[in-house]
C-alpha angles and dihedrals in degrees: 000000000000116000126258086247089054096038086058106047081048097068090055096253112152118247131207125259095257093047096040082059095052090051095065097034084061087037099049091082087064109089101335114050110030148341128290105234126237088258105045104116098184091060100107092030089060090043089058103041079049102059093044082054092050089046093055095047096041101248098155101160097043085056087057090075093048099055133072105275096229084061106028107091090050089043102056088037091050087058096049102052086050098057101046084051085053093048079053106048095049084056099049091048085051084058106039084059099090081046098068142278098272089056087054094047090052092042096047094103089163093107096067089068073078095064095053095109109220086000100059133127101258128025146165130198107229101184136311122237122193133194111182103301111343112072131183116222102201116205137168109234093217103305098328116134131212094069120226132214134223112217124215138167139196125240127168093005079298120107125217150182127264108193119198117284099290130244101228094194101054094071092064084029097060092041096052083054104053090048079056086044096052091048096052080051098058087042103059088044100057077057094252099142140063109211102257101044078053087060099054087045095058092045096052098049098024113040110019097060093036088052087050090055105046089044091051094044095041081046080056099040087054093043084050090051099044090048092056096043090048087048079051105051089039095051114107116261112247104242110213 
């Protein structure tokens, strides 16, 4: 069982300057300064309370050595683009304020920090499971259920963390996006668009192609999990 310090951090609160040292100071052994032994318990617990703490605080390159190398560079560029669409989008719903309150609604993008798996706003570790060395840190994401579960395994006496299988083409997506962000921005401040003629705008360059995206990836996902399934059920049986 993870302790109270780690439980909260967990949930996003904020913590003090002395405590948020501490934190670290109780977090560096995981992944950078020594190994986790074969009995710590908390080690995946404390992986994965670390890299919600770097993400946080932006600490991009110290996550790489954290992650399992094969996702790691999608991973970290996926979160970046993320939050710099995110930076964009709060601007641009500043902004879209003095437009109306049908422009705000549609520009209010906060809700998605909520959608970030291990890395979203509010979370809450449910309970940790490990089998040799790969472990499953379950957590709520607010009040959401079903639960979801963070995997990590250990290598080298390290954990780390496996994301989900990566989709290589979000991270130039969602910049592409935030440069669009930042000109409608610009736009609706120098008083160039009626509201209504804004909203067709943002739906043209924002969610039509957003909504592209996510369809096409979620049609793969799908293709990638009926394929393995179909490689499982045709694969000879093992006599004994």
């Amino acid at each position: 069982m993870a302790d109270p310090e780690l439980r909260r951090c967990a949930r996003g609160r904020p913590l003090g300057a002395g405590r948020l040292v501490c934190l670290f100071l109780c977090l560096g052994a995981c992944g950078c300064h020594r190994s986790d032994g074969q009995h710590d318990s908390d080690g995946p617990v404390r992986l994965f309370v670390r890299l919600r703490v770097l993400h946080q605080q932006h600490g991009y390159k110290e996550m790489e050595s954290l992650v399992d190398p094969g996702r790691c560079t999608v991973l970290v560029n996926t979160l970046m683009a993320v939050d710099g669409f995110m930076q964009a989008a709060a601007r641009l719903h500043e902004a879209t304020e003095r437009l109306g309150p049908t422009a705000a609604v549609l520009c209010d993008v906060s809700y998605l920090a909520e959608y970030l798996g291990p890395f979203s706003r509010n979370v809450q570790i449910v309970s940790t499971r490990i089998e040799g060395d790969t472990a499953w840190v379950v957590y709520q994401v607010g009040e959401r259920v079903p639960v979801e579960r963070a995997e990590m395994r250990r290598v080298s006496g390290r954990w780390r963390y496996v994301p989900d299988e990566p989709d290589d083409d979000l991270p130039r997506l969602l910049t592409q996006l935030a440069d669009r962000l930042t000109y409608l921005r610009k736009e609706a401040e120098a008083g160039a668009y009626a509201e209504q003629m804004f909203i067709e705008e943002y739906t043209r360059q924002i969610l039509t192609p957003l909504r592209a995206h996510l369809v096409e990836a979620a049609g793969q996902r799908q293709a990638r999990a009926t394929a393995a399934a179909s490689r499982t059920s045709a694969a000879p049986a093992v006599s004994h």
